[in-house]
C-alpha positions in Angstrom: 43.8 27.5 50.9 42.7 26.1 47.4 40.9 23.3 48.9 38.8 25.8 50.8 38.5 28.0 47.1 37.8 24.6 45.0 34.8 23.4 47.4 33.6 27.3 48.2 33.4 27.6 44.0 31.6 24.3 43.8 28.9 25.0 46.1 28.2 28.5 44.3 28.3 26.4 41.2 26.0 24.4 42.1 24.0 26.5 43.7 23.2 28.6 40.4 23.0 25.6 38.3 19.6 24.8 39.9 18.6 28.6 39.7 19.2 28.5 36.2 17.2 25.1 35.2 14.3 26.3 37.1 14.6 30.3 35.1 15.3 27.8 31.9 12.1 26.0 32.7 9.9 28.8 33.4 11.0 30.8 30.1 10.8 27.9 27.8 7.3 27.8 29.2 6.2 31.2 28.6 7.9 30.9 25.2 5.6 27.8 24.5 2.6 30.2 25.4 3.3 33.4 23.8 3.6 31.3 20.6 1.1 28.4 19.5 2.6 26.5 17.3 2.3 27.0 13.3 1.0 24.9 10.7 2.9 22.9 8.4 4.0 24.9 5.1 5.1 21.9 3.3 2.5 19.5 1.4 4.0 15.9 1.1 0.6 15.0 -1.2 -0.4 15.7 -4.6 -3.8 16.8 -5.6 -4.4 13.8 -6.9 -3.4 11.8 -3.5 -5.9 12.6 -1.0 -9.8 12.4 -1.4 -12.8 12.0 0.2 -13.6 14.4 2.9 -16.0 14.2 5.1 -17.0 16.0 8.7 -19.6 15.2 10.9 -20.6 14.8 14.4 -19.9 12.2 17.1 -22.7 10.8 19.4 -20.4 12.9 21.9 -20.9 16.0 20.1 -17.6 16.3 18.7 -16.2 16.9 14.8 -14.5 13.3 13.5 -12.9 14.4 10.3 -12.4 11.5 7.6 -10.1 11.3 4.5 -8.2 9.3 2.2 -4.4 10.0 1.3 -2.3 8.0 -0.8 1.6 7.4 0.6 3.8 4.7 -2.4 6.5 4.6 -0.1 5.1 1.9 3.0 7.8 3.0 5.0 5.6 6.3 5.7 1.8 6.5 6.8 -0.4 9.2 6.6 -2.0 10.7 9.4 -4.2 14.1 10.0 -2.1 16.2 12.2 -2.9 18.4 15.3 -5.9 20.4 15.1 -6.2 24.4 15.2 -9.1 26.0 16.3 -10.1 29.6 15.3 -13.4 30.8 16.1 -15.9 28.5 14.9 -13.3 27.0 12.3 -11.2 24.0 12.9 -8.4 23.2 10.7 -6.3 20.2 10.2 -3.6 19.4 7.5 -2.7 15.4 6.1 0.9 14.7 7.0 3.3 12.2 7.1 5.4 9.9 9.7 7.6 6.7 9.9 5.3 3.6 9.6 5.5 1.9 13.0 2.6 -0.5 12.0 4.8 -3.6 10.1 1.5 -3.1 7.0 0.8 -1.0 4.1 -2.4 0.1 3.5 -4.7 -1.1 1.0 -3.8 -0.2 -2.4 -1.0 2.7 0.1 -4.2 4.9 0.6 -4.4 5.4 4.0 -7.4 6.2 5.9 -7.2 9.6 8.1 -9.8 10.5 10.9 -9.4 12.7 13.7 -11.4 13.2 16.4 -11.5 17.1 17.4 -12.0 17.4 21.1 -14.2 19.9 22.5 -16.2 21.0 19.3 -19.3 22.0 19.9 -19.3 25.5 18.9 -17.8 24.6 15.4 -19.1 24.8 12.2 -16.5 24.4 9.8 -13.8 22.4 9.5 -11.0 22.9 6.8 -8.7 20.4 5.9 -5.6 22.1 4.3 -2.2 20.9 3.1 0.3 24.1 3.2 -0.8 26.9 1.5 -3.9 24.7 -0.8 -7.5 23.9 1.0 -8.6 20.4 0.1 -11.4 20.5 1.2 -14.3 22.7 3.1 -17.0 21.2 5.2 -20.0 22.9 6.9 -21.0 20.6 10.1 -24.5 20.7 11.0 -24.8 21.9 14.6 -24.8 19.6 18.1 -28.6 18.8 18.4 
């Protein structure tokens, strides 16, 4: 009588195990969806450690953003992060990550460029690091 109870419980257990991966699934999914993701709050640069900005268009049509930020630490390299568009605005922040490269950069100013996909209807691009604005750059439009 247990054996039959131990191998009836099983099969229900494993029954709703699958059940609940799939509901997991499908709610972490929506979750994703019902919130984009936000912008970083933190600034790992100085003022003084990032410069010259520039937008402009691609033969493609798209916005390549270009910048300078300074990292003393090799370990670390800086990168532009993900891009947010809003309207005809595109935003993007410097950040930082693990140097998987085995070099430094010249003089440990790296140079940042991101190609936003997709940006024909944009005019201005930000480039923002937490709460500050670095820079603000009015692209001419595709054409």
């Amino acid at each position: 009588m247990a054996r039959k109870f131990i191998i009836l419980f099983g099969a229900v257990s494993l029954t709703g195990c699958g059940q609940s991966t799939d509901n997991q699934a499908a709610n972490q999914a929506a979750a994703n969806a019902a919130h984009p993701k936000k912008k970083a709050a933190y600034c790992f640069f100085k003022d003084s450690e990032t410069k010259d900005w520039s937008a402009a268009r691609g033969k493609d049509g798209n916005i390549v953003v270009k910048g300078k930020a300074y990292r003393s630490d090799s370990r670390y390299q800086a990168l532009l992060g993900p891009p947010t568009v809003s309207g005809t605005t595109v935003e993007v922040s410097p950040s930082i990550q693990q140097n998987s490269t085995g070099f430094g950069a010249p003089e440990n100013w790296w140079e940042v460029t991101a190609t936003i996909p997709g940006s024909a209807a944009v005019d201005t691009v930000k480039v923002t690091c937490g709460a500050k604005t670095l820079a603000e750059i009015k692209v001419a439009p595709k054409g």
